[in-house]
N, C-alpha and C positions, 0 to 999 in steps of 0.2 A: 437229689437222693436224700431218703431219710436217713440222717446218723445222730444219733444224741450219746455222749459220754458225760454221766455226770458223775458227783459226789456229795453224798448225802449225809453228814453228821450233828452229830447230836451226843447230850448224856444216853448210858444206856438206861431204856423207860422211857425215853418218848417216841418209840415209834421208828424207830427208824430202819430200822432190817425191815421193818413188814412195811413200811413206804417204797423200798426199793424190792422188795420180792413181787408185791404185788404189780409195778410197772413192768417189770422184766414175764411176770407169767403173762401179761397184757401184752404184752410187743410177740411170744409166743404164741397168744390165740390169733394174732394178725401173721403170723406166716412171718415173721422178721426173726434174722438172727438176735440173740441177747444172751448176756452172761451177767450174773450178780455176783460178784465178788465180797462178803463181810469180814471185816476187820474188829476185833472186840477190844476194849482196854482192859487193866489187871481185873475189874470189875463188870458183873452185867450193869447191876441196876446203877444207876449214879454214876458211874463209870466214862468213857468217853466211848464211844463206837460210829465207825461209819462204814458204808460199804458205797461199791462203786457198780454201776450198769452201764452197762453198752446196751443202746437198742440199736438195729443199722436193716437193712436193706443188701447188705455185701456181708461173705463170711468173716466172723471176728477172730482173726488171728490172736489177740489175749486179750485177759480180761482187768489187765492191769494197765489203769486211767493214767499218764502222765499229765496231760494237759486237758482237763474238762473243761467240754462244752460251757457247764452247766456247776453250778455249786447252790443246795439248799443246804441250808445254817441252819439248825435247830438252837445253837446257842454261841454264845461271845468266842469262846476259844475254840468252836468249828469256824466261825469265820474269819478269825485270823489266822487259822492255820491253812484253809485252802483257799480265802480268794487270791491270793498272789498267783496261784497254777492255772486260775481262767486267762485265755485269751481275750487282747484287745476286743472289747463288743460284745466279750460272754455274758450269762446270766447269773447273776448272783441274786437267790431268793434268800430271803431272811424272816426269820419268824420272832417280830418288832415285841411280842409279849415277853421275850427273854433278854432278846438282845436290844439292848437302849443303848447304842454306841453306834457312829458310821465308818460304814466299811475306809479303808485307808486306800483304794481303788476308785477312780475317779472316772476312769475305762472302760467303763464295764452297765449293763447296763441292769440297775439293784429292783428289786419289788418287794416292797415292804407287807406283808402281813402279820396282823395283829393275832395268830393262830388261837392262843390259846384265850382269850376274849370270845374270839368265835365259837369256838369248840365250848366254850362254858356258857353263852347263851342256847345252847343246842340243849343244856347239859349233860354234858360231858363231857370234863377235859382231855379225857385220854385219846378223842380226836382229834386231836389237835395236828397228829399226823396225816391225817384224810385231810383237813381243811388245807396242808400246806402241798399235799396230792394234785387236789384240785388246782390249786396256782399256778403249780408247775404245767400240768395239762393245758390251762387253759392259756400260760405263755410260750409254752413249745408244739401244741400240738404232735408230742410225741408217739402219744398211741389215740385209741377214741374213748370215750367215755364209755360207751357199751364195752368195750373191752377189759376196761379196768370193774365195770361191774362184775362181766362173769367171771374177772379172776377173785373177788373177794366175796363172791357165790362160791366158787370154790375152794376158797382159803377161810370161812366162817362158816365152819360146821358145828355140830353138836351142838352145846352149850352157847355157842357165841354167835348162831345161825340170828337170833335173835335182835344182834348189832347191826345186820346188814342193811337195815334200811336209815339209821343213825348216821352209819359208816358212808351211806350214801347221801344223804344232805349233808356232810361236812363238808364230802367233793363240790359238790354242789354248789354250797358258802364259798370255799376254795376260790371257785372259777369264777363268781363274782368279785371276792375281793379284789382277784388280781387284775377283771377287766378292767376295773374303774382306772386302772393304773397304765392301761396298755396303750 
């Protein structure tokens, strides 16, 4: 049975509501229940934020993660604030352009990408959240890649329709970094 519960944090500005919106409307164009939960700090931008998804195959009684699956770090003090809550053998992604420290989890099993390297050889750092998208897909096979496209087909309109094919090679990057690793 598919179930993924992660926890996605970051300062607020990197991306991180729209890394977990767009998984969570992905896991809904596959017919799977999901819930996005966001949590913001006193601050958007600079600030801390994270939010929490459930994608599953069974209906989600809430949407509040105690023990995720899954933990992507966008930065030092998301990662010490949720890998203790992964289970023995969970995933801890980390995005190694911020964070130059190792996890204090030994249990666990870590993937390092270099996101915002990636995302500025693309250029463009502000994908840095797509590139760390991609990692995650391509280590849980949470949703499909077509999936996550037409949810940022439909979450990149007007003005920003123009990102989407940007926003698509960063996934792209993504899922190579993280094979090399798998």
């Amino acid at each position: 049975m598919r179930h993924h519960a992660f926890i996605a944090a970051g300062f607020g500005g990197q991306g991180v509501m729209l890394f977990g919106k767009i998984l969570s409307l992905a896991a809904m164009y596959e017919n799977l229940y999901t819930t996005w939960l966001p949590s913001y700090g006193p601050e958007m931008r600079g600030g801390t934020a994270n939010c929490t998804v459930v994608i599953s195959e069974k209906y989600i009684a809430s949407p509040v993660v105690d023990k995720p699956s899954e933990v992507i770090a966008f930065n030092i003090p998301s990662m010490y604030k949720f890998e203790k809550f992964l289970p023995e053998g969970g995933l801890l992604l980390l995005n190694t352009s911020v964070i130059d420290r190792e996890p204090e989890r030994k249990d666990v099993k870590v993937i390092k990408i270099p996101a915002n390297e990636i995302a500025d050889e693309l250029g463009n750092i502000k994908v840095q959240n797509m590139v760390m998208l991609g990692a995650y897909l391509k280590a849980t096979d949470a949703v499909s890649f077509d999936s996550v496209k037409a949810a940022l087909e439909k979450s990149l309109k007007g003005k920003k329709a123009d990102l989407l094919e940007l926003n698509l090679k960063a996934i792209e990057a993504g899922m190579k970094a993280a094979e090399e690793q798998l």
